[in-house]
C-alpha positions in Angstrom: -1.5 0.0 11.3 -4.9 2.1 11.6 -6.4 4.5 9.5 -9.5 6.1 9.1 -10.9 6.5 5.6 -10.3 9.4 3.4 -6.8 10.5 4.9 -3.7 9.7 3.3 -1.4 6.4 4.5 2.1 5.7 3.8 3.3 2.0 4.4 7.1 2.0 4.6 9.2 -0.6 3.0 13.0 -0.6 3.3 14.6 -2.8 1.1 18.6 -4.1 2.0 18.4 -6.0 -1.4 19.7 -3.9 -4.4 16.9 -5.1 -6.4 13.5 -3.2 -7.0 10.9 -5.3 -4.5 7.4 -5.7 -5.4 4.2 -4.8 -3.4 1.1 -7.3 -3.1 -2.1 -6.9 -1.3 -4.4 -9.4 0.4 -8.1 -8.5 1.1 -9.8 -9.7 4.2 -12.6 -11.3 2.6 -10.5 -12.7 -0.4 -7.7 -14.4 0.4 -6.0 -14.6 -3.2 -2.7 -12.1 -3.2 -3.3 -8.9 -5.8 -0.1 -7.1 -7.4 0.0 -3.5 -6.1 3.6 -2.4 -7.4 5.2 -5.3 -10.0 8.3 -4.3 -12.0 8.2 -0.8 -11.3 4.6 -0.4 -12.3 1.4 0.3 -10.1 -1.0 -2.4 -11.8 -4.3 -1.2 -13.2 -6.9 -0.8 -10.3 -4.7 0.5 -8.4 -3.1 3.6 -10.3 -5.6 6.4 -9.1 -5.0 5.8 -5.6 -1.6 4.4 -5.0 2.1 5.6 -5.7 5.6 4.5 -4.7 7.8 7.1 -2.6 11.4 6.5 -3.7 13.2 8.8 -0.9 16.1 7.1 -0.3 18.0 3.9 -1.5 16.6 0.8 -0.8 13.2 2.8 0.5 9.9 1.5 -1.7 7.3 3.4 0.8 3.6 2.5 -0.6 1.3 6.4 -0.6 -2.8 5.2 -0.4 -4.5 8.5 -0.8 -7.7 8.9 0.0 -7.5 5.3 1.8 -11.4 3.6 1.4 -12.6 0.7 3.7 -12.0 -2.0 1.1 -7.9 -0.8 1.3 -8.4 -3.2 4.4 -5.7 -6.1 4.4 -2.2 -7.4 4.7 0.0 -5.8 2.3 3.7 -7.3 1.4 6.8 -5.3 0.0 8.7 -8.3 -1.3 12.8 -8.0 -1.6 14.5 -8.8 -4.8 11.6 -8.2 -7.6 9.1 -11.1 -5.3 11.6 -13.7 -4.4 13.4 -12.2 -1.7 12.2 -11.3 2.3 8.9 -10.3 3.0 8.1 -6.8 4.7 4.2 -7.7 6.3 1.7 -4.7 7.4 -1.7 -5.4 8.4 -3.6 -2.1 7.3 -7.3 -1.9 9.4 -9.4 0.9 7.8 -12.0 2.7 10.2 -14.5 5.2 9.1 -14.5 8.3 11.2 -15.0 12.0 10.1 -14.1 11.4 6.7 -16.3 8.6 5.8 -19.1 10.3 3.9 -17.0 13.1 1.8 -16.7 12.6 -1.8 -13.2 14.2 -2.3 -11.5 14.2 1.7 -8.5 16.4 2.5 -6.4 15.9 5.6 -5.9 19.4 7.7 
């Protein structure tokens, strides 16, 4: 999935377990898997820019808003609270017309 930085991304997860799922994250350049979402919780470092969308049951979609270039990874919505099937999603970043603003909005 591409995405140029400052817009808004959602990554969607549907879940088939009954479970909550848990969301990790995987830099690039640092190969050592980050908690994004664990236990129904967005873990600190994260909070300001990512939130779970609940819409529907069984859907755990993960909202990055305003997406920056170091959001650039392979992020995993994990069934049954991290011990169930893995949900994989390469996000690229790009800068584009957004890159330099402080505080972006999407039109």
């Amino acid at each position: 999935m591409d995405v140029i930085v400052g817009r808004r991304t959602v990554l969607p997860c549907q879940s088939e377990s009954l479970t909550e799922v848990d969301w990790r994250y995987r830099n690039v350049t640092h190969p050592d898997q980050q908690y994004v979402w664990n236990r129904n919780v967005i873990v600190h470092g994260y909070r300001d820019r990512f939130r779970i969308e609940t819409n529907a049951v069984g859907s755990y979609n993960l909202i990055i808003s305003p997406v920056q270039l170091n959001d650039s990874g392979v992020y995993e919505c994990i069934e049954d609270s991290g011990f169930g099937k893995v949900h994989r999603i390469r996000l690229s970043v790009e800068r584009g017309e957004y890159s330099n603003c402080v505080l972006c909005l999407e039109y």
